[in-house]
Each structure stands twice: as structure tokens, then as C-alpha cells.
Rosetta silent file (secondary structure, phi, psi, omega in degrees, C-alpha in Angstrom):
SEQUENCE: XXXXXXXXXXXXXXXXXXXXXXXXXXXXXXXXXXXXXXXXXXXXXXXXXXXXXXXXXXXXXXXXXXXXXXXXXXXXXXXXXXXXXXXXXXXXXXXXXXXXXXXXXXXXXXXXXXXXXXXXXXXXXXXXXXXXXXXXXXXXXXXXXXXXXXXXXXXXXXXXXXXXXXX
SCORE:     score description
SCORE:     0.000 S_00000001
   1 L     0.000  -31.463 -172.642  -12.205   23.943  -21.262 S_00000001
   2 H   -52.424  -80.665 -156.053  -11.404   21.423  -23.988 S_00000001
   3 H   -68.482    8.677 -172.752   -8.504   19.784  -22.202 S_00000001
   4 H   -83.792  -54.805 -160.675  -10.113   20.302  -18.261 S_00000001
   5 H   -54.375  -43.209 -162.995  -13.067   18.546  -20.244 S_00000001
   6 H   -80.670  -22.506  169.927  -10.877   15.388  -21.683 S_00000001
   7 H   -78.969    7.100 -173.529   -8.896   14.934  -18.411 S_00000001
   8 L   -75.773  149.009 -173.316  -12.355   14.400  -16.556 S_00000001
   9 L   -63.337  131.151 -140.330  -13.841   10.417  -15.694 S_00000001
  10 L   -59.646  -43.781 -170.323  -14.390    8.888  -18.972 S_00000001
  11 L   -68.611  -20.857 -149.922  -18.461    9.063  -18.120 S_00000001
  12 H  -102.784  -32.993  168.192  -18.380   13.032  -17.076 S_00000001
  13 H   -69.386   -5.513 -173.048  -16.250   13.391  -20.241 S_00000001
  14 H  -104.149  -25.892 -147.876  -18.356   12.295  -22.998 S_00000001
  15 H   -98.665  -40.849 -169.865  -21.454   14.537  -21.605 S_00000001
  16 H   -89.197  -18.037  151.846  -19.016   17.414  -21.432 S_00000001
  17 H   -82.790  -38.177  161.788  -17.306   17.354  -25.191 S_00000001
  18 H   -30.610 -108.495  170.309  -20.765   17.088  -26.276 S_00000001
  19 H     5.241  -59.599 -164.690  -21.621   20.364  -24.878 S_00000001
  20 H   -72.230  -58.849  157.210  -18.567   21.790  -25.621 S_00000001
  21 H     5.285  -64.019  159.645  -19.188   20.857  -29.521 S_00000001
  22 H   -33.160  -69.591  175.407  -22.277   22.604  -28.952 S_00000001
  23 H   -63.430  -37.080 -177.100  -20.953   25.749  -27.695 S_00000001
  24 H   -62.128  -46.678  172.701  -18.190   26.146  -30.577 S_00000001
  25 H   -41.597  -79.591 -160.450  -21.099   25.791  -33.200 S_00000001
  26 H   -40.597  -29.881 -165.144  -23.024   28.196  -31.452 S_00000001
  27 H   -86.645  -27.131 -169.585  -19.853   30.397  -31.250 S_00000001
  28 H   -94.265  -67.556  164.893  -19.209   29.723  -35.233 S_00000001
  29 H   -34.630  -44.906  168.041  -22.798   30.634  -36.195 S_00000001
  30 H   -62.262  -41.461  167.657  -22.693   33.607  -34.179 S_00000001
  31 H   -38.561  -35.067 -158.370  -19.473   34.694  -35.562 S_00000001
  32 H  -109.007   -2.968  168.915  -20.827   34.077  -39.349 S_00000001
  33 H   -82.975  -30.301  168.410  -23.952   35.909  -38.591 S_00000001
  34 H   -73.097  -64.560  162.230  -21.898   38.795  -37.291 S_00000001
  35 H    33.873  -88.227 -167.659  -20.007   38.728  -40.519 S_00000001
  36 H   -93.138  -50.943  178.949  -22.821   38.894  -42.527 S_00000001
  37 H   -91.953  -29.827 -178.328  -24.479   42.025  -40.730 S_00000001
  38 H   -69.033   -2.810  169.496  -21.350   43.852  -40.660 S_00000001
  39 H   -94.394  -21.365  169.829  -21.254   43.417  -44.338 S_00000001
  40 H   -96.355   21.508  152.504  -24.418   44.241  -44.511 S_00000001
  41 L    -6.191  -43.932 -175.468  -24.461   47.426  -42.999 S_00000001
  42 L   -82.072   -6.591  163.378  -25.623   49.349  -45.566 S_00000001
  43 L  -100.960   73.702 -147.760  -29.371   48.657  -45.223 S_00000001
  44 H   -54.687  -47.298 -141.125  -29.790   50.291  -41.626 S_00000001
  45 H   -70.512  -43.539 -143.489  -33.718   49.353  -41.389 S_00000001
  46 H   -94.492  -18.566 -171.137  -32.754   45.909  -42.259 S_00000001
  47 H   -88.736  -33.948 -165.286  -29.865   45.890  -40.033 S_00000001
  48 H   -78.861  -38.254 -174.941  -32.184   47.118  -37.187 S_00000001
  49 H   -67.729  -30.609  141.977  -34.252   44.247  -37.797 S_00000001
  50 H   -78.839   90.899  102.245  -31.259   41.472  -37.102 S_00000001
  51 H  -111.908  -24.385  177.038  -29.755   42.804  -34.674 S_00000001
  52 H   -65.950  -31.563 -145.458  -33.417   42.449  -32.370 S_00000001
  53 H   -73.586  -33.302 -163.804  -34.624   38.894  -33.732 S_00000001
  54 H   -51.599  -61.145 -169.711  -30.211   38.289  -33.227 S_00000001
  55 H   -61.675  -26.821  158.107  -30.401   40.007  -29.911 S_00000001
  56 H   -58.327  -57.651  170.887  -33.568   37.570  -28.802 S_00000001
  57 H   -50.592  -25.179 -176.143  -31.943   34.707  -30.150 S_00000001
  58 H   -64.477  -65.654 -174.951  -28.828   35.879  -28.131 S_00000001
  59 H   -54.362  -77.824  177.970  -30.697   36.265  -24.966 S_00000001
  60 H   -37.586  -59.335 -171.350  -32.321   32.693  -25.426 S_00000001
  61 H   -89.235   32.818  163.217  -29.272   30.972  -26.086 S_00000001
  62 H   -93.266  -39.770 -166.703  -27.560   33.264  -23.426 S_00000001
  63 H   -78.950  -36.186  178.594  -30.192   31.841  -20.772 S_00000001
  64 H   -51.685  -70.998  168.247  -29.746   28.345  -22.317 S_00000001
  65 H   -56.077  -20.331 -172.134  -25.774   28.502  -21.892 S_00000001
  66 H   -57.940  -55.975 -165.027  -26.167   29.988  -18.640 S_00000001
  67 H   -74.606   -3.840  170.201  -28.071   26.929  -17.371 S_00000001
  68 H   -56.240  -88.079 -174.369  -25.390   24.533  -18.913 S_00000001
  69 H   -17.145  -51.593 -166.240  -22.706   26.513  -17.598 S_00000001
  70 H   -75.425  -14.245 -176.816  -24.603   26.081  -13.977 S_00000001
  71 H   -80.904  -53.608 -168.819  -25.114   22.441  -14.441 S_00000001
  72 H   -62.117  -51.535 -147.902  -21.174   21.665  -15.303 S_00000001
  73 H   -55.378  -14.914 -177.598  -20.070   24.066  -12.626 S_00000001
  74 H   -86.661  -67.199 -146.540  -22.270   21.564  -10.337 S_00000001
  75 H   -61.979  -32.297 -154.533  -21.257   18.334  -11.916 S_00000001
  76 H   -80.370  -43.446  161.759  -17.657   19.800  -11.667 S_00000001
  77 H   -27.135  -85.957  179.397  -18.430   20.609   -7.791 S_00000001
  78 H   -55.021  -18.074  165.376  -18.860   16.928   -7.247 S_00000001
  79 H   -63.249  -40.429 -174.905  -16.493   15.563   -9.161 S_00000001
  80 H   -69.334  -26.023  174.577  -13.886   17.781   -6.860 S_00000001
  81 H   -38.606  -61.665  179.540  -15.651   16.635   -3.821 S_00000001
  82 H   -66.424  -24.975 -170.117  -15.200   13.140   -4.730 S_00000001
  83 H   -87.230  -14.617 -175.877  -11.521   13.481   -5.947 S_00000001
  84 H   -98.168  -15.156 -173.231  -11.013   15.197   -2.680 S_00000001
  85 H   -92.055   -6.704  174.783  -12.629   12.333   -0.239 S_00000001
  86 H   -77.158  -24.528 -153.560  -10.783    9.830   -2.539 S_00000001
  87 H   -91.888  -43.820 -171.932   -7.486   11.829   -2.151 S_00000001
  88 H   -66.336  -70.655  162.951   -8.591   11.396    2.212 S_00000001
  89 H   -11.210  -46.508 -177.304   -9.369    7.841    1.729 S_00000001
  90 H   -72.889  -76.090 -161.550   -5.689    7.287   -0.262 S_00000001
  91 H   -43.100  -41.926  179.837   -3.834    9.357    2.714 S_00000001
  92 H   -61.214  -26.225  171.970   -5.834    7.118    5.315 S_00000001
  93 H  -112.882    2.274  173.087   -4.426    4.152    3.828 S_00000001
  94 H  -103.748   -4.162  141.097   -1.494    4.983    3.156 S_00000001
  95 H   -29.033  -54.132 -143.905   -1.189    5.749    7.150 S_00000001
  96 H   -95.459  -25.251  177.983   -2.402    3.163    7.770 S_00000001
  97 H   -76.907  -10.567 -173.235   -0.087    0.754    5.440 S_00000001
  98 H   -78.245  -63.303 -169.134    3.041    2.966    7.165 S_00000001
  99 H   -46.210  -60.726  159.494    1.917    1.405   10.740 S_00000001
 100 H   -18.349  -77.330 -175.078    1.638   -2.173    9.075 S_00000001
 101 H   -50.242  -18.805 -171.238    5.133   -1.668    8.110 S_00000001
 102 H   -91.934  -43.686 -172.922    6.368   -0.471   11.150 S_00000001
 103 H   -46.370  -55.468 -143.345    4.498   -3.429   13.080 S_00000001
 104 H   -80.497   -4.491 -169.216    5.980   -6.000   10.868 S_00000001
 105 H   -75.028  -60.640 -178.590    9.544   -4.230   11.137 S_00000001
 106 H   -61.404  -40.567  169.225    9.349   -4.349   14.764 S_00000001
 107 H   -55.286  -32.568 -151.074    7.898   -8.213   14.740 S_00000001
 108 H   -79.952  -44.094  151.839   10.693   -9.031   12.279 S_00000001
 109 H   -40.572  -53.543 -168.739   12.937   -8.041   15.022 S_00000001
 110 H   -54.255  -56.490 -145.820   11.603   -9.734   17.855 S_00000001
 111 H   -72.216  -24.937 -150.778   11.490  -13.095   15.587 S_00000001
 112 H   -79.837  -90.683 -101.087   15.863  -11.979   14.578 S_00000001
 113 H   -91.734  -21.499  162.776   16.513  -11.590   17.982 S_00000001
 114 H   -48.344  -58.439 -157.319   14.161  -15.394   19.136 S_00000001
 115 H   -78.349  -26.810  168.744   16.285  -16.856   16.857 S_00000001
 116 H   -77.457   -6.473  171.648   19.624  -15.849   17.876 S_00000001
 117 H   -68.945  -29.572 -169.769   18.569  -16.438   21.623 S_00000001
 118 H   -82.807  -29.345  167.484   17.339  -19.622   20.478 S_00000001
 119 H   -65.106  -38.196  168.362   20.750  -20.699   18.555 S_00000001
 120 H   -81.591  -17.095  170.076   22.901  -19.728   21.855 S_00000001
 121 H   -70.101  -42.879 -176.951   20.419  -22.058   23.828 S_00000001
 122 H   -40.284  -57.945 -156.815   20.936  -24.665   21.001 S_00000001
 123 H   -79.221  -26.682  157.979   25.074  -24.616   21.380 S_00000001
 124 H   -30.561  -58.994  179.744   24.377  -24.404   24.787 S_00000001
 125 H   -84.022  -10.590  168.117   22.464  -27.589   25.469 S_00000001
 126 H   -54.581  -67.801 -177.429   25.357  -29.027   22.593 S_00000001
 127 H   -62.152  -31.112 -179.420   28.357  -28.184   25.285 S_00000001
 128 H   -81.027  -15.797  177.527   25.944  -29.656   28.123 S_00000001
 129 H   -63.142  -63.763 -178.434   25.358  -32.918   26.085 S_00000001
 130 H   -38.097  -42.100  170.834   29.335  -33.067   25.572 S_00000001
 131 H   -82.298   -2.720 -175.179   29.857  -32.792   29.228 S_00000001
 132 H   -76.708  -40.401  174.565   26.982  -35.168   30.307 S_00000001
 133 H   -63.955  -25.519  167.184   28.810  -37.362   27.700 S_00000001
 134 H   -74.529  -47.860  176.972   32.033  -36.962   29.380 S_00000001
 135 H   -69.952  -23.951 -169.968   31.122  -37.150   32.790 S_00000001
 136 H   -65.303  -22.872  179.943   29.049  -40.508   31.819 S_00000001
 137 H   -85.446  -61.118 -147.283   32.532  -42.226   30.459 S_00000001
 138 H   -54.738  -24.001  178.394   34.606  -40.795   33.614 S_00000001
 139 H   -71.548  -24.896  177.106   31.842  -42.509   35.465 S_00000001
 140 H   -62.479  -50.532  176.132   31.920  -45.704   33.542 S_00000001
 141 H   -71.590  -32.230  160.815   35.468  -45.621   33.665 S_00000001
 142 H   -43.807  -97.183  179.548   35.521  -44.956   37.524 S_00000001
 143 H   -11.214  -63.377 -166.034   32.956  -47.946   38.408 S_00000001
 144 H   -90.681    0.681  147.760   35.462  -50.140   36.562 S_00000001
 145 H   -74.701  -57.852 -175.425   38.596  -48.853   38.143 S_00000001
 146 H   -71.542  -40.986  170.687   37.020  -49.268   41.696 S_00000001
 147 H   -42.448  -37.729  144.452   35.616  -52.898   40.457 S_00000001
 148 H   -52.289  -45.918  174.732   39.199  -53.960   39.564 S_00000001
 149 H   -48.507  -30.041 -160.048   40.574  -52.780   42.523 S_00000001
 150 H   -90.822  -36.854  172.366   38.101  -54.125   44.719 S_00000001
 151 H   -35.908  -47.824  154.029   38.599  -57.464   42.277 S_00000001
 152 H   -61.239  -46.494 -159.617   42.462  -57.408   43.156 S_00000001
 153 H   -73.641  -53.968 -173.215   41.627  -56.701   46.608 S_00000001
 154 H   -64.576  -43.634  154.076   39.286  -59.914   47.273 S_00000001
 155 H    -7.998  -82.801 -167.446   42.507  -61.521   45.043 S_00000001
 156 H   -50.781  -60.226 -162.928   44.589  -60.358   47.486 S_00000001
 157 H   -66.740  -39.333 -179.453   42.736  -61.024   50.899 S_00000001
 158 H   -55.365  -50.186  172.200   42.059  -65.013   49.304 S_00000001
 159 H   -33.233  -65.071 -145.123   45.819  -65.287   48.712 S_00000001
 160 H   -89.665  -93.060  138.974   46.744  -63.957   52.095 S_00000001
 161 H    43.045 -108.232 -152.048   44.021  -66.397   53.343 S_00000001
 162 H   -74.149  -48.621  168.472   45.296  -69.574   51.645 S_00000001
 163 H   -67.578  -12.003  159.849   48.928  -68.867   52.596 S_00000001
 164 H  -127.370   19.252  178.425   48.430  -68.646   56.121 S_00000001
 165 H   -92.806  -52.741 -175.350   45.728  -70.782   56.816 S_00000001
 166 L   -58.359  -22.459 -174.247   47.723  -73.773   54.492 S_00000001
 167 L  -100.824    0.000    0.000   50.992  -73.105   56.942 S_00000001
């Protein structure tokens, strides 16, 4: 009882070493009063006479421990009650932190798998910039390929022109 009593909530534990205190005194006075009549033995009438007022006192502090006893066995009730809806209460959240964990497992995917979709759009729009950049010089360079050409050409037609108009 000692150690059920000391491993009990600190408030339920002070009320209940009390008690128990209680009962070993009560247990070491009865013990030294038994003792004491078995040494004294040898006086019956005297003998007869403790063992009633003993056996009253017995009965009173029998009914007396009784109603202790019925009080911890209640207090003890409720204590298990509570340790057992605390013990539901723990399991419920630790359920419930398992689910958390799973959610955030499963976001933490989603968010992996954004970002490497989002890194193949990146080198993506990279290679279309290079070729937008590429086609923009062949176009540049075009324009000033037909612009010589057509620059030689009016060259040409003035020439052709001036030499047979002058002969």
C-alpha cells in the first residue's frame, strides 16, 4: 500500500501516507497490547476484562478503518477513471497527430513534385528564349542580306541605266 500510495498524484498522496501512518500505529499499538495480555495471561478474570473493552475498541476502530478503507477504494476509483480518460484523450491525439503527419507527408510531396515540374518549365522557357534569340539574329541577319542585295540590285539596274542611255 505504501508504494501504490507514493506513486499516486502528489495531492491524493499526501492524504493517503497520512492514513497509512495512522494505520501502522494502530497496527503497533495493537500488536503491543497483544503482547502485554499474552504475558499477562495468568490473571484470567483480568484477562477477560481486556480482551472485551480490547474487543470494543477493536470493533470501533474496525468500523473506523472500514470507512477509510471505503473512502480510498473510492478516491482510488476515480483516480483510475481519470488515468483511464486521460490514457483515451493521449490515444486520440496521438491519432490524430499520425494524420497531421501523413497530411504534411503527402503535401510535402505535392510541393517536391511542383517544384520539379516547375524547374523543367524553367529550362524549358531557357531553350525557348535561346531559340527566340536565334531566330531574332537569323532574322536580323536575313533583312540585311536581302537589303544588300536589293542595294546591289538598284546598283546594278542605275549602272545598266547610265551605260545605255549615255551611248
Amino acid at each position: 500500500m505504501d508504494l501504490e500510495a507514493r506513486s499516486l498524484q502528489p495531492n491524493v498522496k499526501a492524504v493517503l501516507l497520512a492514513k497509512l501512518r495512522e494505520y501502522k500505529s494502530d497496527l503497533n499499538n495493537l500488536k503491543s497490547e497483544h503482547k502485554r495480555l499474552a504475558s499477562a495471561n495468568s490473571n484470567q478474570a483480568a484477562r477477560d476484562d481486556l480482551l472485551e473493552s480490547g474487543m470494543a475498541d477493536t470493533m470501533s476502530v474496525s468500523a473506523n478503518q472500514r470507512g477509510r478503507l471505503m473512502m480510498s477504494t473510492e478516491r482510488l476509483n476515480e483516480s483510475s477513471d481519470g488515468i483511464k480518460e486521460s490514457r483515451r484523450t493521449m490515444l486520440e491525439t496521438e491519432e490524430l497527430g499520425v494524420s497531421i503527419l501523413q497530411d504534411l507527408h503527402q503535401q510535402r510531396q505535392s510541393l517536391l513534385h511542383a517544384n520539379d515540374t516547375l524547374h523543367g518549365v524553367d529550362d524549358n522557357i531557357s531553350k525557348s528564349k535561346k531559340i527566340l534569340t536565334n531566330m531574332s539574329r537569323r532574322m536580323s541577319r536575313n533583312k540585311w542580306i536581302i537589303s544588300s542585295i536589293i542595294v546591289v540590285l538598284v546598283v546594278a539596274i542605275a549602272l545598266i541605266l547610265y551605260f545605255k542611255l549615255s551611248k
